[in-house]
C-alpha positions in Angstrom: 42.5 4.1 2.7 41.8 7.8 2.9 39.0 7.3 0.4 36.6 6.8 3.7 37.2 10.1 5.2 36.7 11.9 2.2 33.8 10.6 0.8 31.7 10.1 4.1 32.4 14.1 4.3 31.0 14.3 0.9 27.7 12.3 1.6 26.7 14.1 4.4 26.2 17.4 2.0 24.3 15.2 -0.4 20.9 14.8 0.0 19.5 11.8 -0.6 15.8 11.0 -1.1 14.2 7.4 -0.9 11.0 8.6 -2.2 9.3 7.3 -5.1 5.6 7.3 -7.0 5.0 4.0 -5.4 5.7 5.5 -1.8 2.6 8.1 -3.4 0.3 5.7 -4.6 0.7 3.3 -1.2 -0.8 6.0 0.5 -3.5 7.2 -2.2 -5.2 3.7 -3.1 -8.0 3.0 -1.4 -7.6 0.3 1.7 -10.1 -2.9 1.4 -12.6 -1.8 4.4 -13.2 -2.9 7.7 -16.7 -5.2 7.5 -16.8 -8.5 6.7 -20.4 -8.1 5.1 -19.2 -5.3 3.1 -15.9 -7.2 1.3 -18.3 -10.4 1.2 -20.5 -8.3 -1.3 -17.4 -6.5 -3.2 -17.8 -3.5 -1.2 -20.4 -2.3 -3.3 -21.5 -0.8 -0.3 -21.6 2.9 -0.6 -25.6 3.3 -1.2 -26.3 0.5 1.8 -23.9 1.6 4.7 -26.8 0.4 7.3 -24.2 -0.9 9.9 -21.0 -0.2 11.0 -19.6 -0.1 7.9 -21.0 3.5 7.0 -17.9 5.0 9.0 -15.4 3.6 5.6 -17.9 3.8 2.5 -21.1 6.5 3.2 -22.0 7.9 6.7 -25.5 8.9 5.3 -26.0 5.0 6.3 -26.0 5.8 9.7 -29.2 7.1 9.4 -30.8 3.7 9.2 -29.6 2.8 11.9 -32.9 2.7 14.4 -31.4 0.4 17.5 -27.4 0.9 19.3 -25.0 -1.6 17.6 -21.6 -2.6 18.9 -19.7 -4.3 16.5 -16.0 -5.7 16.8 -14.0 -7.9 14.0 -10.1 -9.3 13.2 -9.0 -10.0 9.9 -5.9 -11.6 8.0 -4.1 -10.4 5.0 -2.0 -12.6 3.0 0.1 -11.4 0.2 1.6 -13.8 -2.2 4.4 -13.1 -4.8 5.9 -15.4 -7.2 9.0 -13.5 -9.4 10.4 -14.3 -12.6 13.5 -13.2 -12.4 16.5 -14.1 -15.7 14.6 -17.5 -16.0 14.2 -18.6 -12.1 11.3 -18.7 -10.3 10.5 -17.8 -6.8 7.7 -18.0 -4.3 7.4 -16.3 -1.1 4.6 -15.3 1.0 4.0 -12.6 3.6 0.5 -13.0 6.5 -0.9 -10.3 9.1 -3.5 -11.0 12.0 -5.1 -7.7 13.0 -8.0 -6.3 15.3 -10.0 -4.4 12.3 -12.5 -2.3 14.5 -14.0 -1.8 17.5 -17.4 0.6 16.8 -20.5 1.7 18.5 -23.4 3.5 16.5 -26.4 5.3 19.1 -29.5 6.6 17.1 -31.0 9.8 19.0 -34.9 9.5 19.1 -36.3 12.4 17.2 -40.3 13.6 16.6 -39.4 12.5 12.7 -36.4 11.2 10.5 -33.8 10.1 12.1 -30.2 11.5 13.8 -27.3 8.9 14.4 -24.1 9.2 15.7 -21.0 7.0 16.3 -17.7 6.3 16.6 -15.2 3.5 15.5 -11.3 2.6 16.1 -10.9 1.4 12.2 -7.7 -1.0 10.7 -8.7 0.0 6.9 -5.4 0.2 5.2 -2.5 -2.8 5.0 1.5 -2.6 3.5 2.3 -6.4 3.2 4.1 -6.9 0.4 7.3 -9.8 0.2 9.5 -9.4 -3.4 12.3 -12.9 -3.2 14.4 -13.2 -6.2 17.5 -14.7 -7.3 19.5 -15.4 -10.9 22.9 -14.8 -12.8 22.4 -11.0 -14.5 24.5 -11.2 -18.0 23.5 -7.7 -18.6 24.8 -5.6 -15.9 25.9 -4.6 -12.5 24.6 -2.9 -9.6 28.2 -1.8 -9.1 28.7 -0.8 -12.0 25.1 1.4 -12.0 26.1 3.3 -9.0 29.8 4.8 -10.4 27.8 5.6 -13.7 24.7 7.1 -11.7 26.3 8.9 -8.5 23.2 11.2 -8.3 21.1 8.0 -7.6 23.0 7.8 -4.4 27.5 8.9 -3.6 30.0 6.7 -4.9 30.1 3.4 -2.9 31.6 1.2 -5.2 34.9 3.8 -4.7 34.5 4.1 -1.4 34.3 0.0 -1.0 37.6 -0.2 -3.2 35.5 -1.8 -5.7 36.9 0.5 -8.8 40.3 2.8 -9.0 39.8 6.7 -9.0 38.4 8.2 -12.2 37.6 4.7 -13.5 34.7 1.9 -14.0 34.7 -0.9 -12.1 35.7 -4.2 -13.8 32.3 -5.5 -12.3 29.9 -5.0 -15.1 28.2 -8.5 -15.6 27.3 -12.0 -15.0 27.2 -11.8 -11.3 24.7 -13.5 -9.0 22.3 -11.2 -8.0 19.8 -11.8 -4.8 17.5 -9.3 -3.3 14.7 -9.8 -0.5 12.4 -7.0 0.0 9.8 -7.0 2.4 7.2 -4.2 3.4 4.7 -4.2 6.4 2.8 -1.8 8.4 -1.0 -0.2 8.3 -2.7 2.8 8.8 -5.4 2.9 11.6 -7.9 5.6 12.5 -10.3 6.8 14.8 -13.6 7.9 12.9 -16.5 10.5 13.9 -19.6 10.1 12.3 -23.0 11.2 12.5 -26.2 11.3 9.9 -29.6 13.2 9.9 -33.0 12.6 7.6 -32.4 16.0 6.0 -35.7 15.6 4.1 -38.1 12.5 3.7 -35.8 9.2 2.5 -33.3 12.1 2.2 -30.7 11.0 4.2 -26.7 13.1 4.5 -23.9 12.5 6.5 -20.4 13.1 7.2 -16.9 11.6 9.2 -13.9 12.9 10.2 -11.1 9.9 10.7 -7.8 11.2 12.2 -5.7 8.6 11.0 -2.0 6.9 12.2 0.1 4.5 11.3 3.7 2.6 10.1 5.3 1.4 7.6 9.1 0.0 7.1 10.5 -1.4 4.3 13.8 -3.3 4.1 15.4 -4.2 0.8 18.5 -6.2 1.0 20.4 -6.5 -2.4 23.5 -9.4 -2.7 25.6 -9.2 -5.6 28.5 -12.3 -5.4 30.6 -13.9 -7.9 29.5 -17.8 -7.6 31.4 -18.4 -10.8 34.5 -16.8 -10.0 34.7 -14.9 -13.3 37.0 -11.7 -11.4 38.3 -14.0 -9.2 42.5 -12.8 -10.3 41.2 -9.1 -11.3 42.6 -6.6 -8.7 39.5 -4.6 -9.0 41.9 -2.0 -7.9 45.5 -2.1 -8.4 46.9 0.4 -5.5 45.1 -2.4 -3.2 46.5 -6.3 -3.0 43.6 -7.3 -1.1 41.2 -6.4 -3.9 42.0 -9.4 -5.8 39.5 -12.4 -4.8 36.3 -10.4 -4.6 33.5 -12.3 -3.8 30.5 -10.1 -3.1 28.6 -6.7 -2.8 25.7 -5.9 -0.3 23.8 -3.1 -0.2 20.3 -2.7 1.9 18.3 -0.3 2.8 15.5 0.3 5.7 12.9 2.8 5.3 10.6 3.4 8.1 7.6 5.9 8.3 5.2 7.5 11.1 2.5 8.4 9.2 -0.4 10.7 10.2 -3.7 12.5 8.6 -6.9 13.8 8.7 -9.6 13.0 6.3 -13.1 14.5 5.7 -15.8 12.3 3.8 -19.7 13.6 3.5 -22.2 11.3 1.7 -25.7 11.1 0.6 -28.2 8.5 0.7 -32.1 8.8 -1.2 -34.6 5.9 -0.6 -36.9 5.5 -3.2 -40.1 4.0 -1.5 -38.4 0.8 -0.6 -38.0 0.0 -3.8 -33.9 1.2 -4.3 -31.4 3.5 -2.7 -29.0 6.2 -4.4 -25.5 7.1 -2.9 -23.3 10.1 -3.3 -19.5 9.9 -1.3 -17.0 12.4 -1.7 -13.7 11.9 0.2 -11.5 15.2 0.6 -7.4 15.3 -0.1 -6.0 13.8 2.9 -2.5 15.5 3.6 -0.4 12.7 5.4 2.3 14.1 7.5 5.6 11.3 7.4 8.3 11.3 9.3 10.8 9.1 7.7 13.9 7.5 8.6 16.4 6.2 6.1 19.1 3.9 6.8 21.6 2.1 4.4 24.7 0.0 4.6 26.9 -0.8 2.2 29.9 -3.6 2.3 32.3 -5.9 0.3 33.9 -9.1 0.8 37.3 -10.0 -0.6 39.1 -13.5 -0.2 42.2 -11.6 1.7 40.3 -8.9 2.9 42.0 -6.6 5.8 41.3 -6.2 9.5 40.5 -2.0 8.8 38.3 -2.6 6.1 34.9 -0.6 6.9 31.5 -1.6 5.5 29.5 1.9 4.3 26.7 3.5 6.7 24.4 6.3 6.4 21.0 7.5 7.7 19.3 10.5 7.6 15.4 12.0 8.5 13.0 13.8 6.6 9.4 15.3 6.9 7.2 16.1 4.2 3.7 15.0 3.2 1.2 13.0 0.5 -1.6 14.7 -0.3 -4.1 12.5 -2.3 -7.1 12.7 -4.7 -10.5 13.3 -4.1 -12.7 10.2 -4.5 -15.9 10.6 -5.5 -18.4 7.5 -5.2 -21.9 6.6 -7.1 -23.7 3.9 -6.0 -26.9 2.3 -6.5 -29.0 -1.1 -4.8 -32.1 -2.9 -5.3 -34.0 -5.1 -3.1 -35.4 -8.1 -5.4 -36.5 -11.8 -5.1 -34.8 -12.2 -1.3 -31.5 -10.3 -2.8 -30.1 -7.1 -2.6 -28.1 -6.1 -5.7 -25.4 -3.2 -5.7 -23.0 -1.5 -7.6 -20.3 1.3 -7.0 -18.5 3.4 -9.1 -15.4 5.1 -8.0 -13.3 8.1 -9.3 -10.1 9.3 -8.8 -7.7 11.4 -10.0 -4.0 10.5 -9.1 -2.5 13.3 -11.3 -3.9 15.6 -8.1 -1.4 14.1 -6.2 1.3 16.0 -4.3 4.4 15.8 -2.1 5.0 18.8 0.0 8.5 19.6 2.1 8.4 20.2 5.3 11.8 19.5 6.3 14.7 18.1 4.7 13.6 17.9 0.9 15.0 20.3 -1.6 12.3 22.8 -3.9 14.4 21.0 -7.1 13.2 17.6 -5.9 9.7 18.4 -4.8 8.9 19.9 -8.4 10.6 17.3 -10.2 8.6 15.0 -7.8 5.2 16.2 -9.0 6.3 16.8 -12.2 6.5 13.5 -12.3 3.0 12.2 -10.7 1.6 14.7 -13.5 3.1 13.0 -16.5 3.1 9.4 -15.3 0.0 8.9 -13.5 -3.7 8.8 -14.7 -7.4 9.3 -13.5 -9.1 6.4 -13.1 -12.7 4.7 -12.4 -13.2 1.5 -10.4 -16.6 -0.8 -10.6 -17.8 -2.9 -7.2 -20.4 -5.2 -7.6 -22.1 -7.4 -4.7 -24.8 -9.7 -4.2 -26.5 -10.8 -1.0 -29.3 -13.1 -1.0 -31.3 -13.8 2.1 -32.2 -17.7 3.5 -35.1 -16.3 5.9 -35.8 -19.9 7.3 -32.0 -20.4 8.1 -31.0 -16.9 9.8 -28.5 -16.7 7.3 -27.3 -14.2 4.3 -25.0 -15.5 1.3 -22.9 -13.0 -0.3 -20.6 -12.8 -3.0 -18.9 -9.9 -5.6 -16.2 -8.7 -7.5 -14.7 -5.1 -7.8 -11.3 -3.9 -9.4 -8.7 -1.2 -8.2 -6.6 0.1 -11.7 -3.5 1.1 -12.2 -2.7 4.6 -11.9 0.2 4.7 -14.3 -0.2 5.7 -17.7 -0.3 2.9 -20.6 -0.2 0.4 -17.9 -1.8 -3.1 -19.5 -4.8 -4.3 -18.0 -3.1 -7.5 -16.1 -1.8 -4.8 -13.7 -5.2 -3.7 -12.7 -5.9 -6.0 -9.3 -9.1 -7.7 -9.5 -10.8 -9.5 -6.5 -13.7 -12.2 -6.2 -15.2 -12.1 -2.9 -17.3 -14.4 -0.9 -19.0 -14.3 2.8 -22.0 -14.8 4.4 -23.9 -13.9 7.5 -25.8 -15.6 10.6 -28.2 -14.8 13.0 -26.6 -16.0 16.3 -29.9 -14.5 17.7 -32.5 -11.8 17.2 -30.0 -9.5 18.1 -26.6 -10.5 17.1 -24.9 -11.6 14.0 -21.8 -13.7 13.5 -20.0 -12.2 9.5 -17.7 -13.2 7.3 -16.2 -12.3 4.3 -13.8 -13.4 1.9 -11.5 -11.6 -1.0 -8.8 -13.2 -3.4 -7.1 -10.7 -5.8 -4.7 -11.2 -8.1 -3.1 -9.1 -10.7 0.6 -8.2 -12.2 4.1 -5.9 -11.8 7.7 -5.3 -13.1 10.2 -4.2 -10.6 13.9 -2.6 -11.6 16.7 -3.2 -9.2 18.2 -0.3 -10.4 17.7 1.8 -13.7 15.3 0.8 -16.3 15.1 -2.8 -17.3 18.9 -3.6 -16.8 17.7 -5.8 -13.5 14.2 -6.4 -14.3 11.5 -8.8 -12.2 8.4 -9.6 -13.5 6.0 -10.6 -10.6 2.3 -12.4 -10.2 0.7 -11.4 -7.3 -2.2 -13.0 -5.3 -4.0 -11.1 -2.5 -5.9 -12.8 0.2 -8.2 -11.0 2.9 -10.2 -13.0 5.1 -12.6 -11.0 8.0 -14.6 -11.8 10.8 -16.8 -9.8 12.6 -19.7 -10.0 15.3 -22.5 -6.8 15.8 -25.5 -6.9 18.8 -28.2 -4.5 18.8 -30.1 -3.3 21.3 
């Protein structure tokens, strides 16, 4: 079995790269927020910003800020996926508990207008996702994918003894195929904001966030032959043992440190009490990922020998994400006991970028954004929020909806996610408020295994945030 010598001394010279446009977009979509007032309304939130919440969506709200506020909140995510996959269904869920912000804003008396500062310790952005499916493949193999596509990753099937030299492998369909993906991790940041009247109910500011975070994904893919259809094939004939196969693992573990810097600047006009005007611009953040790769690779055989060795590799990269600007337009109303708002939000994915900074080859980085250019789109997004005021009761009812589009090209509607939200607030006491806020989404994907369509998943997804937060001032 020589085959394992040579061949691990060929994959070290090959480069591999896990990247892919979703590994872009994760980073470039825009995170749900940190206020539960703010989700509660559909984050239409980008002309109000009057609390805490100006360090995500507009720091010009800062400037109405007149009193210090402390603020603190948690929140849980909850990602739900159920996965067609060749007829079965399956259902599997994935929850997070986090600490979503710790801030403190201080107004500085001034002759006239107003001058705010603060600064906030932010959970904004989450990775949950869960992917569980299972069925009988009468297409194709993912053995059979890897001899034909060796680019995709080096040789394993040969180097398993799952196919002769210069041949296929006999493994080319109805096998059982099982794969369990899960993805966690967040990003975090630590904001700096401040705001100034610039002119009469002409407020501007700006925040810097220098952002960190993980993320891991593990993807664990089981191909087995339940039936027993090459149960008497020698899959190859110079080896006795390979008669009696019985199944093919593969997984892979991907794990990032992620790190960036982001700029925002915002506007806010007041006009005489009657509505405000918002203007947010959020720069290209460049995320700087470290990123660790593991696979491992291994066959079972009814008789299989004492010296037989599974496949291992892992390798590290740098390079980084550099996404869009987002520019925000936003508008809210004061009516009847109810603020009304609406955002509008646009962003250019085609802008885009992955940039080397160690380990990935110039080929792959222009073929990377080659790719971003001719898949992905620009986009506009609509938040809309209500909040309607119970004077007598201390308390504040909210509700709203808002969408986040796909990015790729010709992509149907039903894979834009959508969200309803719901929350409300109460006055614990003059000074302090008890919030909470509530967002469902829902929306659809396809997933390939491997290559286009020959192991194809169609997946519903459901989304559920729930936050809870308490601000004083004083």
């Amino acid at each position: 079995m020589k085959r394992y010598i040579v061949l691990l001394l060929a994959f070290i010279t090959f480069q591999l790269n896990a990247q892919t446009l979703s590994d872009a977009l994760r980073l470039s979509y825009s995170g749900l927020g940190f206020s539960p007032r703010s989700i509660g309304m559909g984050n239409a939130f980008g002309s109000i910003s009057d609390d805490f919440s100006a360090f995500y969506f507009n720091a010009a709200g800062l400037g109405f800020v007149k009193k210090h506020e402390f603020s603190a909140g948690i929140d849980s995510y909850t990602f739900t996926n159920e996965v067609n996959f060749y007829g079965n269904k399956t259902n599997s869920d994935y929850n997070n508990l986090n600490l979503s912000n710790f801030s403190y804003i201080v107004p500085i008396p001034t002759v006239q207008g107003s001058l705010s500062f603060g600064i906030s310790y932010n959970f904004h952005k989450d990775f949950t996702e869960v992917n569980k499916h299972s069925g009988i493949n009468t297409n194709s193999t993912y053995t059979n994918y890897l001899v034909k596509n060796p680019l995709d990753s080096t040789d394993i099937p040969y180097y398993l003894v799952l196919r002769p030299a210069k041949q296929s492998t006999p493994l080319t369909k109805d096998l059982l195929q099982t794969v369990d993906i899960t993805k966690n991790g967040n990003l975090k940041s630590l904001s700096f904001a401040g705001a100034i009247e610039v002119d009469k109910d002409l407020f501007f500011g700006i925040d810097f966030d220098f952002t960190w975070g993980s993320f891991e994904s593990k993807n664990s893919f089981l191909e087995s032959d339940i039936n027993n259809i090459y149960g008497n094939i020698y899959l190859d004939p110079n080896y006795s043992f390979t008669k009696g196969f019985q199944f093919f693992q593969f997984d892979k573990k991907i794990k990032w440190d992620i790190y960036g810097e982001t700029f925002k600047f915002g506007f806010i006009y007041q006009l005489k009490n009657i509505a405000r005007i918002g203007l947010n611009f959020v720069y290209p953040t460049s995320y700087k990922i470290t990123e660790n790769y593991n696979e491992f690779a291994t066959a079972q055989f009814k008789n299989q020998p004492n010296n037989y060795q599974p496949w291992q590799y892992s390798e590290e990269v740098k390079y980084s994400f550099k996404t869009p600007t987002k520019v925000t337009l936003s508008a809210s109303t004061f009516k009847f006991n109810t603020l009304f708002s609406i955002d509008l939000n646009y962003s250019d994915y085609t802008k885009i970028e992955i940039e080397n900074i160690r380990g990935l080859s110039s080929t792959f980085v222009d073929k990377f954004n080659k790719n971003i250019t001719n898949n992905f789109r620009s986009v506009y997004d609509f938040n809309i929020g209500i909040e309607h005021h119970l004077y007598d009761y201390g308390l504040r009812l909210r509700t709203g909806f808002f969408t986040q589009n796909s990015a790729y090209k010709n992509d149907p509607s039903s894979f834009n996610k959508k969200f309803i939200t719901f929350g409300f607030g109460y006055s614990l006491s003059n000074y302090t408020t008890l919030d909470i806020g509530y967002a469902y989404g829902w929306w659809k994907e396809i997933g390939d295994n491997y290559g286009i369509e020959l192991s194809r998943n169609t997946q519903n997804i459901s989304y559920k945030v729930l936050k809870m937060g308490i601000s004083t001032r004083f």
